[in-house]
C-alpha positions in Angstrom: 0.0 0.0 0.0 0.9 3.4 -0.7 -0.2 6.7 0.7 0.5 9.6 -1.6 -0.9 12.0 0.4 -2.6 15.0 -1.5 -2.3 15.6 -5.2 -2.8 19.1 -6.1 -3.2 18.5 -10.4 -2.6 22.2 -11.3 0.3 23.2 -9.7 3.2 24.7 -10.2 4.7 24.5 -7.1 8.1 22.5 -7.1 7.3 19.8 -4.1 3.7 19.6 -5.3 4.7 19.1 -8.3 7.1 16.1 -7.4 4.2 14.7 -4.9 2.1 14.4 -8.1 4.8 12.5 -10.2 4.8 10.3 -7.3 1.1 9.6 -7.4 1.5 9.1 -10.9 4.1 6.2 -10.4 2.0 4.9 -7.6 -1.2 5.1 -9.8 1.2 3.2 -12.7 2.1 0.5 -10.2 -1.0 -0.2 -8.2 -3.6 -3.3 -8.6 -6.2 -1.0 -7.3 -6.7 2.5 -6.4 -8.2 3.7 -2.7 -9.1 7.5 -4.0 -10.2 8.7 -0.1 -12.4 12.1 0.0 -13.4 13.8 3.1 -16.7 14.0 3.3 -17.1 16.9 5.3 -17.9 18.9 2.5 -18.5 18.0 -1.2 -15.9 17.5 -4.0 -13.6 20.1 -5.2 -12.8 21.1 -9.2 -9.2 19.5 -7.9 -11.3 16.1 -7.0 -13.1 16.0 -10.5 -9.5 16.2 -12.2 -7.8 13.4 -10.1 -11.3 11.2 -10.7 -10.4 11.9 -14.5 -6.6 10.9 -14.1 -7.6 8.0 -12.4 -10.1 6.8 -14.7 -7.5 7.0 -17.1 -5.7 4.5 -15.2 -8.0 2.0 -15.9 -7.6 0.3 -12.7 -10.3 -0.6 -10.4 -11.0 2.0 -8.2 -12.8 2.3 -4.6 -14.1 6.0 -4.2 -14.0 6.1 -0.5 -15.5 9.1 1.4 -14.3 9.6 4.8 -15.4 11.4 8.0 -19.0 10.1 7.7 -19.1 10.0 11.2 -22.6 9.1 12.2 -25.6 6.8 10.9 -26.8 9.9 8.7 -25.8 10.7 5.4 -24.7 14.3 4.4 -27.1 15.4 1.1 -23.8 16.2 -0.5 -22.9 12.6 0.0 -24.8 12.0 -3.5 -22.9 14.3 -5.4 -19.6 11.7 -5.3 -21.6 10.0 -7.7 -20.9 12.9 -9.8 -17.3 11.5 -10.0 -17.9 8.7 -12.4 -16.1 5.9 -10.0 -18.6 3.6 -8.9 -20.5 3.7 -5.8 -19.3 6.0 -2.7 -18.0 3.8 0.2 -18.8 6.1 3.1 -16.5 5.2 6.2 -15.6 7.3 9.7 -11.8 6.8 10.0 -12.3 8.3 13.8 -15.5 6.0 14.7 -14.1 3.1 12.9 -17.7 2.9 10.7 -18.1 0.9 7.9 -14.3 -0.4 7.5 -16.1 -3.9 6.7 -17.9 -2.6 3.5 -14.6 -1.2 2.9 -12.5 -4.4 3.3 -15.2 -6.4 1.9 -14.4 -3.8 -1.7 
């Protein structure tokens, strides 16, 4: 497993920029991709790019949305949809929710 952290797809900063050409080697090397979102608020212009890089990939992909932290779905939840990778995985990293539906992925 590899954590890439962040991937910022438009910039031009030096150390962002090398943190995205290392998400692009990890996306070349994976077996599958765990593209994580926090779901406090809805996806970003920056989100619909990486969704577009990584459908690219064409590697199997498990949209995960994090910091879902109760039994209640936000409305924006829906909107990951949007994203063209499948169905949304909602999960709460802090309340340990949903990790089975997760591992079962």
């Amino acid at each position: 497993m590899i954590d890439t952290g962040g991937i910022e797809p438009d910039s031009k900063d030096i150390i962002l920029s090398q943190m995205r050409d290392q998400a692009q080697v990890a996306i070349d090397s994976a077996d599958v991709i765990v593209f994580m979102l926090d779901g406090k608020e809805s996806y970003t212009s920056a989100d619909e790019e990486i969704a577009q890089m990584l459908r690219r990939s064409k590697k199997p992909i498990l949209l995960v949305v994090n910091k879902v932290d109760s039994a209640r779905i936000p409305d924006h939840f829906y909107d990951y949809y949007n994203l063209g990778l499948g169905e949304p995985i909602a999960i709460s990293a802090t309340n340990m929710l949903n990790f089975g539906d997760l591992l079962d992925d």
